[in-house]
Structure formats: C-alpha cells, structure tokens
C-alpha positions as CSV (number, residue, x, y, z in Angstrom):
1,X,42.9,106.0,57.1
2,X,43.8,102.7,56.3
3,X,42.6,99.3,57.8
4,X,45.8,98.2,58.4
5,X,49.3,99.2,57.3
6,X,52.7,97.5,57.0
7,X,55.8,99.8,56.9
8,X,58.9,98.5,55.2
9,X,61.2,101.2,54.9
10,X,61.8,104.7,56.3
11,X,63.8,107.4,55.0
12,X,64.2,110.4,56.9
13,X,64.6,113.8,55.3
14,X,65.0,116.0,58.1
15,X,63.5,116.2,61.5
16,X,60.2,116.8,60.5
17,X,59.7,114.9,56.8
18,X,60.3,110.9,56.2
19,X,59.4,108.6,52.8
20,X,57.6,105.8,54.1
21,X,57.4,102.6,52.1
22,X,54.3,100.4,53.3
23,X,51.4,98.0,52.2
24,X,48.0,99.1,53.0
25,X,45.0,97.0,53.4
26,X,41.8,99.3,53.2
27,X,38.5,97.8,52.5
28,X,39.9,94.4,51.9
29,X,41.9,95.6,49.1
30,X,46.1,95.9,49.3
31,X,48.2,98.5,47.8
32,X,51.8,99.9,48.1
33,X,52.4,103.4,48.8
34,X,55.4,105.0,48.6
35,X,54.5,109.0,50.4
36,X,55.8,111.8,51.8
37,X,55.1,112.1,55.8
38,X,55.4,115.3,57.8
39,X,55.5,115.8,61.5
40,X,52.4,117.7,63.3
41,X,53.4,120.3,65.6
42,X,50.3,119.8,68.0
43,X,50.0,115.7,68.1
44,X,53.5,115.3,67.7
45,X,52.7,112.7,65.1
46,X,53.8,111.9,61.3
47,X,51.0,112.5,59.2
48,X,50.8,111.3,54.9
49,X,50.8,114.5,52.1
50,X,49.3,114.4,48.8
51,X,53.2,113.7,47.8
52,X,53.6,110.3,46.8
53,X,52.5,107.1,44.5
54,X,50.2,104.3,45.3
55,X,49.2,101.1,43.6
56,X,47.2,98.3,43.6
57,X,49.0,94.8,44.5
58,X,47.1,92.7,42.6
59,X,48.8,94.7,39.3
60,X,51.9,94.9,39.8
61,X,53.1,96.6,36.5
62,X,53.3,100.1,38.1
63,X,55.2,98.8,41.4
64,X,57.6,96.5,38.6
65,X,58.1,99.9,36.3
66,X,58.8,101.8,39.4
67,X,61.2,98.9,40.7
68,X,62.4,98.9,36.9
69,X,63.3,102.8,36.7
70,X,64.5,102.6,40.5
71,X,67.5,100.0,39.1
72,X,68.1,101.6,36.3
73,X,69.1,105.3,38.0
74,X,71.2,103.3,40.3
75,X,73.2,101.0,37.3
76,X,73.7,104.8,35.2
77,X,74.4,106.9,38.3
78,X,76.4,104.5,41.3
C-alpha cells in the first residue's frame, strides 16, 4: 500500500469497477497511476487490480505520451 495517495479523478464503470486517477507517494518517491479498482464483497471496500499504468513523476515522458495519445483520440474521434 501506498504512503499516501491523492485521487484526482473517478470514473465509474458499474457498481462494482471505477478508474481511479491519483498520485502516490511510497517510500518517498511519487508516481501517477491510472488503475482499475474493484469492490470487495466482504469489506465492502474498492480495492486496485493488476489493470492499469504507473509512472514515475520525476519523468514525465510516459505521463506527457499518455496525455499526448489521450488528446489525440479525442481531436480524431469528438
């Protein structure tokens, strides 16, 4: 588990499944996550998958190509 976390954004899929956008801090070290959360029958809680991408904040070239290819889908598609 993370040190600390800092959620910007949730998308729910259904009742059970949300996309959660956040900033981690574990071991003194940040990264952005963007992962697939799923809702445990017995704690009632969301719990993270293996589904999803995470990256270190100090290099941002994967979270700026994933921002890149993000904008791009929506100028050729909306």
């Amino acid at each position: 588990m993370p040190d600390s976390s800092t959620v910007y954004a949730t998308i729910k899929k259904s009742d059970t499944q949300e996309i959660r956008v956040s900033v981690d801090n574990f071991k003194e070290h940040d990264f952005f996550s963007v992962r697939e959360f799923y809702k445990d029958e017995e704690s009632d809680k969301f719990l993270p998958t293996k589904k999803g991408i995470t990256g270190g904040i100090s290099d941002s070239t994967i979270l700026d190509e994933l921002i890149a290819g993000l904008q791009k889908i929506r100028e050729t598609l909306f």
